[in-house]
C-alpha positions in Angstrom: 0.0 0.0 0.0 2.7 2.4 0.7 4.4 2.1 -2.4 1.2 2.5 -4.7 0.6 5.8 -2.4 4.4 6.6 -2.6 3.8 6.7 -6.6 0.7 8.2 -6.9 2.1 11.1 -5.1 5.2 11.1 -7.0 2.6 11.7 -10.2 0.7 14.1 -8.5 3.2 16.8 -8.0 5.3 15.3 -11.5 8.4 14.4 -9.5 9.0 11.8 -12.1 8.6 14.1 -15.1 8.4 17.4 -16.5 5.2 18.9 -16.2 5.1 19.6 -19.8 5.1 16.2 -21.1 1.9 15.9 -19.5 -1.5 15.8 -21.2 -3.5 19.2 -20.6 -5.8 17.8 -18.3 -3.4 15.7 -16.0 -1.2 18.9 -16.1 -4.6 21.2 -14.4 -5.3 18.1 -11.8 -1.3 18.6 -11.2 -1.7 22.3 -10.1 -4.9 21.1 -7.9 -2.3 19.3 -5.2 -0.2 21.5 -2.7 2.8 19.2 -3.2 3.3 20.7 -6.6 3.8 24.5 -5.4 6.1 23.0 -3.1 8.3 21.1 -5.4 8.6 24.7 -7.0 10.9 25.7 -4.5 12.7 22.7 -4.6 13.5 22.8 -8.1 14.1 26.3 -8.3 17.2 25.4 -5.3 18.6 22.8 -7.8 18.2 23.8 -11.1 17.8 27.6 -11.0 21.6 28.2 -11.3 22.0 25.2 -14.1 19.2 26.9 -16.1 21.1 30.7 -16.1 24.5 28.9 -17.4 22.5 26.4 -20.0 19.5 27.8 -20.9 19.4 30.5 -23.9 17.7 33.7 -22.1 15.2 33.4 -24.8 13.8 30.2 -23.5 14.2 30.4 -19.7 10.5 31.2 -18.9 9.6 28.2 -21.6 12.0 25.9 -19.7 10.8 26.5 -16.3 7.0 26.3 -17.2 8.3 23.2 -19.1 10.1 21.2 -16.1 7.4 22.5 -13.5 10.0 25.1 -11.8 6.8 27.6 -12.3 3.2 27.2 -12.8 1.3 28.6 -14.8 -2.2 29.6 -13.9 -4.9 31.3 -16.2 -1.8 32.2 -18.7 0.2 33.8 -16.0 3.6 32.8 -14.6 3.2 32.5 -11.3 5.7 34.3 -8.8 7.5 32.7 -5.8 5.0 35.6 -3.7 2.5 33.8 -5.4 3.2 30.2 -4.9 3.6 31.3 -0.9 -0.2 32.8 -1.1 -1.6 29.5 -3.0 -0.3 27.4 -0.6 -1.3 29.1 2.5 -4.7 29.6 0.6 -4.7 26.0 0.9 -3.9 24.8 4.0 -6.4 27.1 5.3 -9.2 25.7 3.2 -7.9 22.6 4.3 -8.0 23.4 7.9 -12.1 24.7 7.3 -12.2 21.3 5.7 -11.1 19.5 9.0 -12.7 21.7 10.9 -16.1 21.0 9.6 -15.5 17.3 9.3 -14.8 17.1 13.2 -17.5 19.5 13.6 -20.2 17.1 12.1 -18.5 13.9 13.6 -18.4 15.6 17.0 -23.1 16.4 16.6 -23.4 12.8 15.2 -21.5 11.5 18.5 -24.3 13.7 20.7 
C-alpha cells in the first residue's frame, strides 16, 4: 500500500517528469495538489543556477514552465509571492475542511 501511495504522489506533483510532457488535463489536476507548489521551490534550489548557465535567455521562462520550476495559472507565470499565497490559501481551506469534518462527527456523537 505504501508504495502504490508513494507513486501516486510522486505523479501528482510530477516528480517523475516534466510537467510539460503531460496531457492538458493531467497537467490542471497537477496544479490542484499542494505538493506541486512546493516542489517549485525545490527545483528552483537545484536547477535555478544550471538553467542561467545552460538555458538561452530566450527560453528560460519556456524551460521553467516546461520542467514545473513555475506554474502557470490562467496564462500567467506564477511568482515565488504567489506560490507562498496558494499554498497558505490551501492549507487554510484545508483546515475549514477538518474543521467542519470534526464538527459534524463531534453532533453525530451527541
Amino acid at each position: 500500500m505504501s508504495s502504490i501511495l508513494g507513486a501516486l504522489s510522486g505523479f501528482l506533483v510530477a516528480s517523475y517528469f516534466p510537467i510539460g510532457l503531460l496531457p492538458k488535463v493531467a497537467q490542471d489536476l497537477v496544479k490542484l495538489t499542494p505538493g506541486s507548489y512546493q516542489a517549485i521551490f525545490v527545483r528552483n534550489l537545484l536547477m535555478s543556477d544550471q538553467i542561467k548557465k545552460q538555458v538561452p535567455t530566450t527560453l528560460v521562462k519556456r524551460f521553467k514552465n516546461f520542467l514545473g520550476c513555475q506554474i502557470k495559472l490562467g496564462g500567467h507565470l506564477l511568482t515565488d509571492e504567489q506560490v507562498v499565497f496558494v499554498l497558505a490559501g490551501m492549507c487554510v481551506i484545508l483546515l475549514l475542511v477538518v474543521a467542519f469534518i470534526n464538527l459534524i462527527v463531534n453532533r453525530k456523537k451527541k
